[in-house]
NUSEMAR-701157 format. One record per residue: residue number from 1; x, y, z of N, C-alpha, C in turn. Coordinates in Angstrom, 3 decimals, decimal comma, m for minus. Example, Ala and Ser with C-alpha at 12.3 -4.5 7.8 and 13.67 -1.06 7.14 Angstrom:
2
+-----+----------+----------+----------+----------+----------+----------+----------+----------+----------+
|   i |   n_east |  n_north |     n_up |  ca_east | ca_north |    ca_up |   c_east |  c_north |     c_up |
+-----+----------+----------+----------+----------+----------+----------+----------+----------+----------+
|   1 |   13,190 |   m5,690 |    7,800 |   12,300 |   m4,500 |    7,800 |   13,200 |   m3,300 |    7,800 |
|   2 |   12,850 |   m2,250 |    7,080 |   13,670 |   m1,060 |    7,140 |   12,900 |    0,030 |    7,870 |
+-----+----------+----------+----------+----------+----------+----------+----------+----------+----------+
END
This chain:
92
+-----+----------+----------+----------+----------+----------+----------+----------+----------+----------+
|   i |   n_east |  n_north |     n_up |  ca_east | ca_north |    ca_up |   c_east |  c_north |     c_up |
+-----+----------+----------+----------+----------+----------+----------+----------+----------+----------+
|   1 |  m93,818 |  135,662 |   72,912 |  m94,211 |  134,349 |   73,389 |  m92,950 |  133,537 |   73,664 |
|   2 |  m92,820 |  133,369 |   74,692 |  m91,678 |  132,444 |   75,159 |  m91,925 |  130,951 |   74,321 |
|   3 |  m90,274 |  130,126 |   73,847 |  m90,342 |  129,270 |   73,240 |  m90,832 |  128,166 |   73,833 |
|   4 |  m90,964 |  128,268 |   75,690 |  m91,147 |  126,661 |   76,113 |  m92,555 |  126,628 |   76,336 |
|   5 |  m93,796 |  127,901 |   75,845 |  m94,715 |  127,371 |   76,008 |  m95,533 |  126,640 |   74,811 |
|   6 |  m94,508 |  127,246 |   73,839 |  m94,948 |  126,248 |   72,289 |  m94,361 |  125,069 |   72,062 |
|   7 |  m93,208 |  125,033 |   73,201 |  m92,749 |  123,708 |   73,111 |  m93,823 |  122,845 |   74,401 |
|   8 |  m94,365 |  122,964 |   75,061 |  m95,197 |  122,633 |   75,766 |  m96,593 |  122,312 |   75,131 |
|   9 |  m96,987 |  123,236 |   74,373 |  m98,138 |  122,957 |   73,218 |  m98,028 |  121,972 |   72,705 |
|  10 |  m96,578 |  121,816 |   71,676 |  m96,327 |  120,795 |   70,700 |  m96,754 |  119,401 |   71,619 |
|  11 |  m96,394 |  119,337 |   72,880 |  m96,183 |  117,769 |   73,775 |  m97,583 |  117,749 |   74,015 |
|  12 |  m98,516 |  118,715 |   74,686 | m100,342 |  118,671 |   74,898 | m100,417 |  118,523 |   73,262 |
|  13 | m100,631 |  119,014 |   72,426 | m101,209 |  118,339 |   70,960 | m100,547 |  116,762 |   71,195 |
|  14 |  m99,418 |  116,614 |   71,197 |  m99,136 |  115,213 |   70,636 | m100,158 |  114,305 |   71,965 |
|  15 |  m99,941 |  114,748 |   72,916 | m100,721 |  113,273 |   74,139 | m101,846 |  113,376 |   73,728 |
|  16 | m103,107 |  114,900 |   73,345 | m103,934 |  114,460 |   73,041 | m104,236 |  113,538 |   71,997 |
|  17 | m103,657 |  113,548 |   70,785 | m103,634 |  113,317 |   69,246 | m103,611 |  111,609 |   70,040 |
|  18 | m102,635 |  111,367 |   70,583 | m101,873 |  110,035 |   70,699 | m103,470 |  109,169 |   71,729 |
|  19 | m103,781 |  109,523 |   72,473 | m104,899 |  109,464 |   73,422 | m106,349 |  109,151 |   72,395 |
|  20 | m106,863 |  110,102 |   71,945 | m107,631 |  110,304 |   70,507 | m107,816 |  108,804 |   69,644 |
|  21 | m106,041 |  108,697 |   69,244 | m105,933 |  107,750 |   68,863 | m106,526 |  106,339 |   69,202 |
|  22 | m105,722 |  105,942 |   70,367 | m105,791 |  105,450 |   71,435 | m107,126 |  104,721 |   71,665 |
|  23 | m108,036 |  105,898 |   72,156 | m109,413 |  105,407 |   72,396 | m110,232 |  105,188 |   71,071 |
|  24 | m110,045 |  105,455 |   70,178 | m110,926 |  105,612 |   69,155 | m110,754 |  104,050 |   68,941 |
|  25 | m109,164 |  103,293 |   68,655 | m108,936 |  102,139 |   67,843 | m109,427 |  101,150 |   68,901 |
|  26 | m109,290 |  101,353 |   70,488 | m109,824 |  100,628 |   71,597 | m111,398 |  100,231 |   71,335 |
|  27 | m112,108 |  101,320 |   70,489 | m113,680 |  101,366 |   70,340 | m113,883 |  100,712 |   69,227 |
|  28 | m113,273 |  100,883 |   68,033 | m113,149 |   99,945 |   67,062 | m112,950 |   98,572 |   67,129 |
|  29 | m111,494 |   98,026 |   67,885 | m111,737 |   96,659 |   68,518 | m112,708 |   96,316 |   68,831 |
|  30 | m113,241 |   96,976 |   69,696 | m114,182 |   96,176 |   70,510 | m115,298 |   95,821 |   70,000 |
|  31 | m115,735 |   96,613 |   69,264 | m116,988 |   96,780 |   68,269 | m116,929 |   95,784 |   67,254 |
|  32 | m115,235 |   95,634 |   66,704 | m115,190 |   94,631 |   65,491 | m115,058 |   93,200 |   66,415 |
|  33 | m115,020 |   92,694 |   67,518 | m115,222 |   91,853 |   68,013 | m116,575 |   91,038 |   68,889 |
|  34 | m117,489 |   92,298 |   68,353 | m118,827 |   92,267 |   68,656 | m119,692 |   91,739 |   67,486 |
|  35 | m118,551 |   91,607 |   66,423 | m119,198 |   91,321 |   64,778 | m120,650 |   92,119 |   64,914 |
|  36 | m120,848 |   93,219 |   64,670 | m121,728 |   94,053 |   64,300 | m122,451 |   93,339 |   63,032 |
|  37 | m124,270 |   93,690 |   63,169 | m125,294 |   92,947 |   62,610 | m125,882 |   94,139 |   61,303 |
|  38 | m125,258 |   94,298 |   60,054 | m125,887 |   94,657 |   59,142 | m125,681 |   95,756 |   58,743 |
|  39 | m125,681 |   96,525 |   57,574 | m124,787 |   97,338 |   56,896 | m125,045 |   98,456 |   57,486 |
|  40 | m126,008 |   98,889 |   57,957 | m126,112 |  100,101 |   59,076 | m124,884 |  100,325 |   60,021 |
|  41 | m124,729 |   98,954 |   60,775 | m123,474 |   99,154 |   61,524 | m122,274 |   99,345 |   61,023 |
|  42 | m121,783 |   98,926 |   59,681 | m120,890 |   98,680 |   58,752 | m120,381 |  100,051 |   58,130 |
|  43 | m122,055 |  101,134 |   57,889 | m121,892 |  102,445 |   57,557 | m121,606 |  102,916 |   58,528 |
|  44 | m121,589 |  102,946 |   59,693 | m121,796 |  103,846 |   60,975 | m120,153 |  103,563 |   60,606 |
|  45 | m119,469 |  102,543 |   60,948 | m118,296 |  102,126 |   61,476 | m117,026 |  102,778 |   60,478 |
|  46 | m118,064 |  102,836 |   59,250 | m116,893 |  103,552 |   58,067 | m116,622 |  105,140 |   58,636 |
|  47 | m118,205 |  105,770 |   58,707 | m118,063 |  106,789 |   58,577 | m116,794 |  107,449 |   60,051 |
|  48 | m117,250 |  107,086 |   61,102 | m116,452 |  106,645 |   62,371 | m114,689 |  106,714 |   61,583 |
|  49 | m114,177 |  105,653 |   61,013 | m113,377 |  106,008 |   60,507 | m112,731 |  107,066 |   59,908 |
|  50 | m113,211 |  107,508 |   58,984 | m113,769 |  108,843 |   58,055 | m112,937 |  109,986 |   58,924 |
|  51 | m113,737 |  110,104 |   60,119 | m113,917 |  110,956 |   61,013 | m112,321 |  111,161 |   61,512 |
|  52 | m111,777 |  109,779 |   62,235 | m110,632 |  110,015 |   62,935 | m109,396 |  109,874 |   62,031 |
|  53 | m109,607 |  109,420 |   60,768 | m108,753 |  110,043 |   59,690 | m108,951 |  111,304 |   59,255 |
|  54 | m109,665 |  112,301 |   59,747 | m110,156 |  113,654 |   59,014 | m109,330 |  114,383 |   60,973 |
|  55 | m109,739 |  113,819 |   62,213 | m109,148 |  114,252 |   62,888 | m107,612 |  114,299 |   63,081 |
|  56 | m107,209 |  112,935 |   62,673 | m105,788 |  112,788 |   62,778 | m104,861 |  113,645 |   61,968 |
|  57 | m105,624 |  113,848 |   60,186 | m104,966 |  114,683 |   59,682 | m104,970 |  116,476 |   59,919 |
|  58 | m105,972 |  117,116 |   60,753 | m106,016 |  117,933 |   60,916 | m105,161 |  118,714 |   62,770 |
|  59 | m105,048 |  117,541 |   63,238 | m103,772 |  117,616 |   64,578 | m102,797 |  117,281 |   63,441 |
|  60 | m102,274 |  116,945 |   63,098 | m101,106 |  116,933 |   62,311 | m100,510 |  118,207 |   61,165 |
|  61 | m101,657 |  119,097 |   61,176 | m101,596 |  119,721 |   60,489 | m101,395 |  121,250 |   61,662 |
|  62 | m102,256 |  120,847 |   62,586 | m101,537 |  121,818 |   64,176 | m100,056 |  121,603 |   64,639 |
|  63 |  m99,743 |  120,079 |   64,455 |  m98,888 |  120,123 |   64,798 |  m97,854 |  120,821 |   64,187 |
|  64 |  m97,760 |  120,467 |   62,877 |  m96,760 |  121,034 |   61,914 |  m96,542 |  122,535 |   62,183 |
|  65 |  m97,937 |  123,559 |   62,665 |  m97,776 |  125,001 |   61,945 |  m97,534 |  125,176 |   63,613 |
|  66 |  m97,493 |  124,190 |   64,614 |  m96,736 |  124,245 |   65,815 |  m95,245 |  124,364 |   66,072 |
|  67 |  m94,715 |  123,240 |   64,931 |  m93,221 |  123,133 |   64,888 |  m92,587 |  124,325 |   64,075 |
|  68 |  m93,399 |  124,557 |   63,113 |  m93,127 |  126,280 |   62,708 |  m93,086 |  126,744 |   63,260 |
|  69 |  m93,603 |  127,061 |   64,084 |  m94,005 |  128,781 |   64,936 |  m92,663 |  128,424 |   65,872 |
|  70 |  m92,680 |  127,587 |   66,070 |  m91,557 |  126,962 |   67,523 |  m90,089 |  127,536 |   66,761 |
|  71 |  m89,678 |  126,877 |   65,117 |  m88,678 |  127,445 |   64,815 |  m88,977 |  128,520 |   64,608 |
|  72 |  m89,474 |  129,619 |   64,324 |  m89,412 |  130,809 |   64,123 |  m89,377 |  131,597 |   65,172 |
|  73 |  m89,661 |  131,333 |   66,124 |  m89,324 |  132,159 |   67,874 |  m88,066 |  131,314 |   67,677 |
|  74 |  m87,268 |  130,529 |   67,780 |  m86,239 |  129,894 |   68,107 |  m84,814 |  130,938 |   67,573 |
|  75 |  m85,266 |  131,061 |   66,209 |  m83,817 |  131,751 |   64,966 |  m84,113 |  133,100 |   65,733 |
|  76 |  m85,570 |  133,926 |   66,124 |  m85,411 |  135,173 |   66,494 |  m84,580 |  135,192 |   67,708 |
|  77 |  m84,677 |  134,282 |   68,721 |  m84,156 |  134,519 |   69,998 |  m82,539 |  134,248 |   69,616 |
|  78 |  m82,446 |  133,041 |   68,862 |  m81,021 |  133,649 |   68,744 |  m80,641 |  134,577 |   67,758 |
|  79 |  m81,544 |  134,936 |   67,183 |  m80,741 |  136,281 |   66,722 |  m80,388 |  137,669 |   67,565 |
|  80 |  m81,418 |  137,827 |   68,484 |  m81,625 |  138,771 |   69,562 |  m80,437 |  138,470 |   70,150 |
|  81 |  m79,877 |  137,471 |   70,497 |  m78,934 |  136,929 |   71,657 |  m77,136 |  137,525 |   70,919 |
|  82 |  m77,235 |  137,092 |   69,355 |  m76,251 |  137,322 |   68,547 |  m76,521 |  139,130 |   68,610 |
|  83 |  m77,312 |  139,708 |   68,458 |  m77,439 |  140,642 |   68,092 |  m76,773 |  141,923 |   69,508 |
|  84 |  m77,190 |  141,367 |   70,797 |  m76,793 |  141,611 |   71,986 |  m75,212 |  141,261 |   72,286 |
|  85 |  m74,788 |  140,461 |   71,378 |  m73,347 |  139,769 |   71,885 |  m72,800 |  140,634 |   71,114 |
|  86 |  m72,956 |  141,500 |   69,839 |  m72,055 |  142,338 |   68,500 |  m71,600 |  143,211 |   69,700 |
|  87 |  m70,321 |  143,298 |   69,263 |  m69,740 |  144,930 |   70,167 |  m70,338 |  146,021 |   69,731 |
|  88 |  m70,274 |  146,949 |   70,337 |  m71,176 |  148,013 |   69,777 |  m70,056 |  149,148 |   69,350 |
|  89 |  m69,762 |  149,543 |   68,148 |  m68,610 |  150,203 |   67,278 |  m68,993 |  151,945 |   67,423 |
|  90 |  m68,930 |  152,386 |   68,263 |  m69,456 |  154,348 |   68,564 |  m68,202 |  155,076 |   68,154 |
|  91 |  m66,858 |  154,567 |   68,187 |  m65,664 |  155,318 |   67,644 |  m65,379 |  155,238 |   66,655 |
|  92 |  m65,229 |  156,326 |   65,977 |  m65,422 |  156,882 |   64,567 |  m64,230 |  157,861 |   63,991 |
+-----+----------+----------+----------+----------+----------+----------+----------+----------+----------+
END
């Protein structure tokens, strides 16, 4: 797996995550400026919360085993690269 398509991943996770974000707190405003009528709405609005704290931490948790994977193709390629650069010692 080439490194720039996990580095390409890492940037699509983050715009979505960031977007996600984004619209969710846009819907919240708006809603908390609608002063919502009675604990029904109040539960809805928690659980809503709930939710994009349970999403946020689980892209964050892609992201992370993203930035892993990213260093670990990274040290192999340069090791491959170091490994290609050693002179090669056949006289004996």
């Amino acid at each position: 797996m080439d490194p720039a398509f996990a580095v390409v991943g890492m940037v699509m996770i983050g715009a979505i995550s960031y977007t996600i974000v984004s619209v969710t707190k846009l819907i919240v405003d708006r809603r908390a400026s609608q002063k919502p009528a009675g604990s029904v709405a109040d539960a809805r609005l928690e659980r809503l919360e709930h939710a994009v704290d349970a999403i946020a931490l689980e892209i964050e948790r892609i992201s992370e085993g993203q930035r892993f994977t990213t260093k670990l193709l990274s040290e192999q390629t340069r090791e491959k690269k170091a490994a290609r650069e050693l002179p090669s010692d056949t006289s004996s």
